[in-house]
TIKOL-950995 format. One record per residue (C-alpha): residue number from 1; residue in three letters; z, y, x. Coordinates in nm, 4 decimals. Each point is the difference from the previous one (the first is absolute). Example, Ala and Ser with C-alpha at 12.3 -4.5 7.8 and 13.67 -1.06 7.14 Angstrom:
2
site nr = 1	rest = ALA	w = 0.7800	v = -0.4500	u = 1.2300
site nr = 2	rest = SER	w = -0.0660	v = 0.3440	u = 0.1370
//
This chain:
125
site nr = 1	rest = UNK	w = 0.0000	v = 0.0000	u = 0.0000
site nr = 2	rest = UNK	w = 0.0698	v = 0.2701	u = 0.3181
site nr = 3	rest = UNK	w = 0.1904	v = 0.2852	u = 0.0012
site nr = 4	rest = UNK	w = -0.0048	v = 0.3059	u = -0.2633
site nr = 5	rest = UNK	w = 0.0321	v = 0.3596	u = 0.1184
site nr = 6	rest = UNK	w = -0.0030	v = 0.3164	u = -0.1691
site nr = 7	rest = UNK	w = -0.0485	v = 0.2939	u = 0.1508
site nr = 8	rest = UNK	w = 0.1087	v = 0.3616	u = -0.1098
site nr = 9	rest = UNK	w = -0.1742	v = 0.3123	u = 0.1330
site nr = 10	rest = UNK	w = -0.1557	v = 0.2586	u = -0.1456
site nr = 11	rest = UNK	w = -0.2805	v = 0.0745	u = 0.2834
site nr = 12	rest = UNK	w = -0.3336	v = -0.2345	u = -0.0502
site nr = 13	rest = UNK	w = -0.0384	v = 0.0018	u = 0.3229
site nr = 14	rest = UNK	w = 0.3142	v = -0.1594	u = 0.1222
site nr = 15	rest = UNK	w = -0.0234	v = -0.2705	u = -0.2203
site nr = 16	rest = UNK	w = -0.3170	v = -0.1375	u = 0.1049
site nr = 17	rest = UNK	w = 0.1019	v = 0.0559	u = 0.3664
site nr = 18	rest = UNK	w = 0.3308	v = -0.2351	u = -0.0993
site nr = 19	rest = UNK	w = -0.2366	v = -0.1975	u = -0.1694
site nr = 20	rest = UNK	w = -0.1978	v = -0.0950	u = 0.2678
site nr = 21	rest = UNK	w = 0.2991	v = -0.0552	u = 0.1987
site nr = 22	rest = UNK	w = 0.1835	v = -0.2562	u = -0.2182
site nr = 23	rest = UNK	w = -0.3011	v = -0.2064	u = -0.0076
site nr = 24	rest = UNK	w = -0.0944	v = 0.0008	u = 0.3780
site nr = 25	rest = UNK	w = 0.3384	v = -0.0871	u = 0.0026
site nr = 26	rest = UNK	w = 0.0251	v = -0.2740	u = -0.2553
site nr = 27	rest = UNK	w = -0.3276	v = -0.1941	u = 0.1145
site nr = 28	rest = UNK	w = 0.1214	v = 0.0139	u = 0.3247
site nr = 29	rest = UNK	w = 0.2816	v = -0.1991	u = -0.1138
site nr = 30	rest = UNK	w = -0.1949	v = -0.2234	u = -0.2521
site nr = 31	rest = UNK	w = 0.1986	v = 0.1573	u = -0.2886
site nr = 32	rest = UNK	w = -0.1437	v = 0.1114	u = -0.3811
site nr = 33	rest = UNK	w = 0.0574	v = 0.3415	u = -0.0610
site nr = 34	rest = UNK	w = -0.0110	v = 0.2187	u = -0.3361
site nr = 35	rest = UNK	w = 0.0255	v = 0.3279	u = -0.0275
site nr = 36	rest = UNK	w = 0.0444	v = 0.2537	u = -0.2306
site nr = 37	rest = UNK	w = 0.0753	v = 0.3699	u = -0.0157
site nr = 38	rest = UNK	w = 0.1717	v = 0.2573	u = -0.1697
site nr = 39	rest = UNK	w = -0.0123	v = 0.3807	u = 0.0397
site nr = 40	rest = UNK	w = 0.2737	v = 0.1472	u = -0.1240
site nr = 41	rest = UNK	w = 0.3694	v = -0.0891	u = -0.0614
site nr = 42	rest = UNK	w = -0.0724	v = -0.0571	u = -0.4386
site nr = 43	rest = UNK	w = -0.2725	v = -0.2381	u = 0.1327
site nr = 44	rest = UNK	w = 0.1534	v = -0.2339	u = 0.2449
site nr = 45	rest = UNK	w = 0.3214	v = -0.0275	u = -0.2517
site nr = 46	rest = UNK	w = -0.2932	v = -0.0753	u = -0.2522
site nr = 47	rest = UNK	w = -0.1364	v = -0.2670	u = 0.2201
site nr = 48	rest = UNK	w = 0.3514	v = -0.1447	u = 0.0618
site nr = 49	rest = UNK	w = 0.0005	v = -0.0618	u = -0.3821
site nr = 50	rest = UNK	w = -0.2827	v = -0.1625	u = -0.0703
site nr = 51	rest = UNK	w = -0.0373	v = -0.2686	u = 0.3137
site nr = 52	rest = UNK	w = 0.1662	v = -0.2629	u = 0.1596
site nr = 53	rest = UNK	w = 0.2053	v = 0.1129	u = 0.3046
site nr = 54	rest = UNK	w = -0.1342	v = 0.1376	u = 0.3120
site nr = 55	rest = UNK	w = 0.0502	v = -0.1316	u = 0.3074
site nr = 56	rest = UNK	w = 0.0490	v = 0.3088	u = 0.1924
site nr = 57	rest = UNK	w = -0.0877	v = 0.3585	u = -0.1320
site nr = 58	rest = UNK	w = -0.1128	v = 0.2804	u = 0.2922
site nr = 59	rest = UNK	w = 0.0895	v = 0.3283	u = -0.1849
site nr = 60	rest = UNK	w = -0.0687	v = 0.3492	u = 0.0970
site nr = 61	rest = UNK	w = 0.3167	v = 0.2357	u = -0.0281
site nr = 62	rest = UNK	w = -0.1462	v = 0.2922	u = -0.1119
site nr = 63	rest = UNK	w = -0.2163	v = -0.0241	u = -0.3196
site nr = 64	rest = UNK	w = -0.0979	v = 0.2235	u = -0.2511
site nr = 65	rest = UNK	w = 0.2399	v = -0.1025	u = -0.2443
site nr = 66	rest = UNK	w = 0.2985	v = -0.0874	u = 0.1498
site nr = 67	rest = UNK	w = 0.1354	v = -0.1961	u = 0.2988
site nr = 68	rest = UNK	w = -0.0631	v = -0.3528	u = 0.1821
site nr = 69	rest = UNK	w = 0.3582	v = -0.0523	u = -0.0466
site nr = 70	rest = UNK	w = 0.0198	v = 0.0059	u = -0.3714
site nr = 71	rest = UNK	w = -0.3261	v = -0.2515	u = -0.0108
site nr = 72	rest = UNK	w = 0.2636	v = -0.2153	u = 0.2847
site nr = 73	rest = UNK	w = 0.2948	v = 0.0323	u = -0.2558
site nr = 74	rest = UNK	w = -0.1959	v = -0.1408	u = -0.2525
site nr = 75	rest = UNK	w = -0.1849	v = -0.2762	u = 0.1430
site nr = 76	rest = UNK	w = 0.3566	v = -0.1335	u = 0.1478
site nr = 77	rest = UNK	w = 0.1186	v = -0.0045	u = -0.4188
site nr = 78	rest = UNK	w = -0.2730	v = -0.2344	u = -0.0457
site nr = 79	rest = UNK	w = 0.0354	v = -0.1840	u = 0.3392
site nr = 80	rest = UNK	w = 0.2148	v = -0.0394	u = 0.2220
site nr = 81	rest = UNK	w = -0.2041	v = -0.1693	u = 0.2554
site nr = 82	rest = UNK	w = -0.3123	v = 0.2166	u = -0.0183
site nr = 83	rest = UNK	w = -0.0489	v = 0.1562	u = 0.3366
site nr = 84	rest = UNK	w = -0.0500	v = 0.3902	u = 0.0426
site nr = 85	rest = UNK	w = -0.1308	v = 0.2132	u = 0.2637
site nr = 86	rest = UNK	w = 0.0428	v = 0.3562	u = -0.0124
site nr = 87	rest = UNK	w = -0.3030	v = 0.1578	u = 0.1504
site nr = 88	rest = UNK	w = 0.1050	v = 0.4103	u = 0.0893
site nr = 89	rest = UNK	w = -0.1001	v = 0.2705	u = 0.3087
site nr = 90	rest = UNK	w = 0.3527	v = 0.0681	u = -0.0615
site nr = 91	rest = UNK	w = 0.2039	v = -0.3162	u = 0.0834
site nr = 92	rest = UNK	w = 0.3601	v = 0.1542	u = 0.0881
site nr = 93	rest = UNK	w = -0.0552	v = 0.2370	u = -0.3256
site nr = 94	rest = UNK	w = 0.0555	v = -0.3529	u = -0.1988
site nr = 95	rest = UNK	w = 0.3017	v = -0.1606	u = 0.2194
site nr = 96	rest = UNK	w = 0.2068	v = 0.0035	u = -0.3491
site nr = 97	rest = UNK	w = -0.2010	v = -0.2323	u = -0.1387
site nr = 98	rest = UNK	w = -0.0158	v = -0.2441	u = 0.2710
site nr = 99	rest = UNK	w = 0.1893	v = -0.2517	u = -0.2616
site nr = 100	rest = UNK	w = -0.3002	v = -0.0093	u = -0.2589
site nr = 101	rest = UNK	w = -0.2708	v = -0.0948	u = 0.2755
site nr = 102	rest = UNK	w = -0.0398	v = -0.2700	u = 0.2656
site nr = 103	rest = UNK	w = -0.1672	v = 0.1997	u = 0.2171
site nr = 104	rest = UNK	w = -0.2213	v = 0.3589	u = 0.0984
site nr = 105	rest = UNK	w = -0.3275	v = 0.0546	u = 0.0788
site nr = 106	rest = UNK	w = -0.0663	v = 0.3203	u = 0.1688
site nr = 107	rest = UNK	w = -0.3440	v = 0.2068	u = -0.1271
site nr = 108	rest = UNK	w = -0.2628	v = 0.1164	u = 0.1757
site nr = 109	rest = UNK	w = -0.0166	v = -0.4053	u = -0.0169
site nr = 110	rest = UNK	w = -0.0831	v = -0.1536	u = 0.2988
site nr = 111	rest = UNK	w = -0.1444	v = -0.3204	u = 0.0338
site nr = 112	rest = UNK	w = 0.2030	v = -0.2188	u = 0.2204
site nr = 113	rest = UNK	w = 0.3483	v = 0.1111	u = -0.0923
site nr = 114	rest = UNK	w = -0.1439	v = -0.0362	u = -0.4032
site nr = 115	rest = UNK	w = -0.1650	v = -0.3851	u = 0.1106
site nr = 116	rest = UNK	w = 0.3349	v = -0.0514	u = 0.1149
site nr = 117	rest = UNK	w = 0.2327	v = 0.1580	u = -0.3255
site nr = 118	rest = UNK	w = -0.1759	v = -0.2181	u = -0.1965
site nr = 119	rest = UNK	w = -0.0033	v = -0.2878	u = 0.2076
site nr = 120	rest = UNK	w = 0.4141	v = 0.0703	u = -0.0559
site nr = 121	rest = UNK	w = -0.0032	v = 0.0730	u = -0.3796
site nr = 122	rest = UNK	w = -0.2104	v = -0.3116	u = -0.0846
site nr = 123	rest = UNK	w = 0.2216	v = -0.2052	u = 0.2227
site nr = 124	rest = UNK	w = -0.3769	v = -0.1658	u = 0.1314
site nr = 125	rest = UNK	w = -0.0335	v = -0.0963	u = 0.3734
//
């Protein structure tokens, strides 16, 4: 079945880049993939609705609507296990809310430190 991922960012362009990324990634490893993606914070609690649970989620902190961390509040109500990255220019800014995420990934996103985030939130390797 592979692993599902959501991903939450507002910017077209970053989502194809983490895209691209996951699934270099994920052959590499001989792993399925889905993904999907959400734009805004009243989308990606709309997608945690209506599907199964994700794997991991990679969610931008600074959307339009709101903040990663209320998206990572309530994915965690649905489940427990589901795996978050916060994704932020900004990491220290978010240091309170260390608790609701298993790890940060630090924008502009480069592509060995992502490769490896993600090897880490999808416990693969």
């Amino acid at each position: 079945m592979g692993k599902r991922v959501l991903i939450v960012d507002d910017v077209r362009f970053n989502i194809e880049f983490e895209t691209k990324l996951i699934k270099n990634v994920m052959v590499g490893f001989k792993e399925q993939v889905t993904i999907e993606e959400a734009h805004s914070v009243s989308e990606a609690m709309k997608m945690i609705d209506a599907n199964e649970a994700y794997d991991a989620m990679i969610i931008d902190m600074n959307l339009p609507d709101g903040s990663g961390v209320e998206i990572a509040k309530y994915a965690r109500q649905k489940d427990e296990s589901v795996r978050l990255a916060a994704l932020t220019i900004y990491p220290n800014e978010y240091e309170k809310e260390r608790p609701y995420f298993d790890l940060f990934m630090k924008k502009p996103i480069m592509v060995e430190p992502f490769k490896q985030n993600l090897i880490r939130l999808l416990r693969i390797g």
